[in-house]
N, C-alpha and C positions, 0 to 999 in steps of 0.2 A: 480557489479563493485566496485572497491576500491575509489572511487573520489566523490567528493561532487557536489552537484549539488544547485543552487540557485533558488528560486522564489519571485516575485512578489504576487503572490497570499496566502492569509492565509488561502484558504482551497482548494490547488490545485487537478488538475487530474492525477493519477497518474497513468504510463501506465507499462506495462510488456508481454513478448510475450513467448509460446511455440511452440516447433516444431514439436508436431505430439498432438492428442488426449488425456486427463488427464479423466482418470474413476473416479479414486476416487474424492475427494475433493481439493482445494487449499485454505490457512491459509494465509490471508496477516495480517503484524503487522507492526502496526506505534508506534515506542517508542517516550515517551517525554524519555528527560532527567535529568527531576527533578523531575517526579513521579516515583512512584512504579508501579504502573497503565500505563498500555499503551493507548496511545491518540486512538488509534483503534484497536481490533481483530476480525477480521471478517473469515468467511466460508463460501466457496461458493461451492455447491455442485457438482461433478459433475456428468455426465462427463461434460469437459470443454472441445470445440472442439479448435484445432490448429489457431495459428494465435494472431493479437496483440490485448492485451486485456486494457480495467480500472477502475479504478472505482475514484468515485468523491466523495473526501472529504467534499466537500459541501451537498451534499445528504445526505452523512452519521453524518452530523453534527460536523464534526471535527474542529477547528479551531485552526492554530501553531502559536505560537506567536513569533515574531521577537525576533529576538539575538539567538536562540536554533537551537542547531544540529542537528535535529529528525535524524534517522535511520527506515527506511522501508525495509520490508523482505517478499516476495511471497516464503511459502513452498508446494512441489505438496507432 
């Protein structure tokens, strides 16, 4: 989606959904916007079965800090 979305939380869950079975792998990326470095690049094998999926920035130790615009991206 083109639209921004707001939280409350500095290390929220972020969710994303497919509509049928992923074999290969999926690549989700959390950009800051003032590193060069992305705040997370993760890989998650798969296959991925169908259906809504997330994962939690908390787990993975990520934390956004207020005022930034991150951008997140799930590629199959």
């Amino acid at each position: 989606p083109e639209h921004m979305a707001v939280t409350r939380s500095a290390s929220p869950r972020l969710y994303w959904a497919v509509d049928r079975e992923v074999e290969g792998s999926i690549e989700i990326v959390v950009n800051d916007p003032e590193s060069d470095a992305p705040a997370l690049a993760k890989t998650i094998p798969g296959p991925v079965a169908a259906g809504l999926h997330a994962i939690d920035l908390a787990a993975e130790g990520v934390v956004l800090r207020p005022g930034r615009d991150y951008e997140w991206s799930v590629s199959l």
